[in-house]
N, C-alpha and C positions, 0 to 999 in steps of 0.2 A: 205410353213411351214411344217415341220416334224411333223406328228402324232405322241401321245406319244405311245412307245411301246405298252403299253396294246390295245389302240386302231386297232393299227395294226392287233397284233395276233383276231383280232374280223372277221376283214377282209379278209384275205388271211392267206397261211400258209407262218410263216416267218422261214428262214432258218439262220442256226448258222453255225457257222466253224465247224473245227474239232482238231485234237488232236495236239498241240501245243507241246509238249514233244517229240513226232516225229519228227518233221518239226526242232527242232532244234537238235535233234540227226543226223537227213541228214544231219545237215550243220555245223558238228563236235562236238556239246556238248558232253562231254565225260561223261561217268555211272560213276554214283556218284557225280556228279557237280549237284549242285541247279542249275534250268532251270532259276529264279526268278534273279541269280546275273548277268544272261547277259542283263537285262534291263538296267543296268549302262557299262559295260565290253564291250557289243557287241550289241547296242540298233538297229542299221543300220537292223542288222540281224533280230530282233524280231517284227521289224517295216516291213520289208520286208516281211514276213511270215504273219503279219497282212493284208496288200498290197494285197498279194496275194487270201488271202480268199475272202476279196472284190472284188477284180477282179473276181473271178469264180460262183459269184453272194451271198456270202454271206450279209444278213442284220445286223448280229449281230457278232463280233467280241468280245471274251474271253481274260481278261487281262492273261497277265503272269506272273501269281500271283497264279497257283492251291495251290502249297505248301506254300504260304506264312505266314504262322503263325508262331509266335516267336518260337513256340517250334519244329516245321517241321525244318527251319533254323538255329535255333541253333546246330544242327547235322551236321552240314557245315560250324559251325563258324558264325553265319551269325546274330544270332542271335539279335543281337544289332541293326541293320542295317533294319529290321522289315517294318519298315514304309519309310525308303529312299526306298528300292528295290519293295516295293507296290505301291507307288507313283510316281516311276517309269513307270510301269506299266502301269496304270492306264491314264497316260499322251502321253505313246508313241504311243497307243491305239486309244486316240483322237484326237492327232496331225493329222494320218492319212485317220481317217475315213470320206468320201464322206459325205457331206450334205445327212441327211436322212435314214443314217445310223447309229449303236448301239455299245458300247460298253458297255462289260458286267465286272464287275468286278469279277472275279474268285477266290474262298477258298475252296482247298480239306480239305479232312481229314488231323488229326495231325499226326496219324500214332502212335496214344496213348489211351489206351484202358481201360472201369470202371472196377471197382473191380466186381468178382474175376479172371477176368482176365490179368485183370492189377491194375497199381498201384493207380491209382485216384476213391477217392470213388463214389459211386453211386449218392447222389445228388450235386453234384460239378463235376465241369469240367474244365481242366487247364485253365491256365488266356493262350487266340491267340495272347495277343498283348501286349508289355510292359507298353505303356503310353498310346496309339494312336492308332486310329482304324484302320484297314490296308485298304487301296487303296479308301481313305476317295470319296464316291460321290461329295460332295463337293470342294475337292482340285483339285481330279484326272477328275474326270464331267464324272461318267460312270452312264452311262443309266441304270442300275440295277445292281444288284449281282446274283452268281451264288455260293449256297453255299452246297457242298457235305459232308454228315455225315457220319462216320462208327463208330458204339458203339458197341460193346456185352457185354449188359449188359439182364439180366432175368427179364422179367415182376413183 
């Protein structure tokens, strides 16, 4: 029987992957392409890159989903597609991972900043998702989230 992650991290030190944007830049994603639309386009590849962190003793594998937020995507066109390309993610992640092993669902920043440095006020924060929560636990079956904030905003 798998310990649920928390339990684990009590026990021993668990080890994550590493940087997934690299790993697909070596294997030709070109700058400026959403990393998020080769879960549908190129999933072999992303599934392969997950593969590998397992193999090199990773426990916990990161969807490929860092940018996946309606408004990160929408800057790539993409934006409609929000929850197809998270959900993506989040499946190709589990398909492969070892018995007893983690996947995390992954959400960087939007790459969109509060007033007065940007355009969204201070106690509001863009809507990440059109309708649908992105790389749902329950659809996609990730053993947690991983969610990265960047704000400048003044106390």
């Amino acid at each position: 029987m798998t310990l649920p992650l928390l339990a684990l991290v009590k026990t021993r030190t668990v080890l994550l992957d590493g940087a997934m944007g690299t790993e697909l830049m070596a294997r030709g994603l070109a700058q400026g392409t959403a990393p998020e639309a080769w879960n549908v386009e190129r999933p072999d590849v992303v599934k392969e890159i997950h593969r590998e962190y397992f193999a090199a003793g990773a426990d916990v594998v990161s969807t490929n989903s860092f940018g996946g937020s309606a408004l990160k995507l929408a800057g790539h066109g993409l934006g409609d597609r929000t929850y197809e390309l998270n959900l993506a993610a989040a499946r190709l992640a589990r398909e492969i991972a070892p018995a007893g092993r983690y996947v995390a669902g992954s959400m960087g920043p939007t790459g969109k900043f509060l007033k007065p440095q940007g355009e969204f006020p201070r106690r509001t924060s863009p809507p990440l998702t059109p309708n649908r929560p992105a790389a749902s636990p329950t659809e996609g079956r990730t053993s947690c989230s991983s969610r990265r904030n960047m704000t400048c905003a003044r106390p």
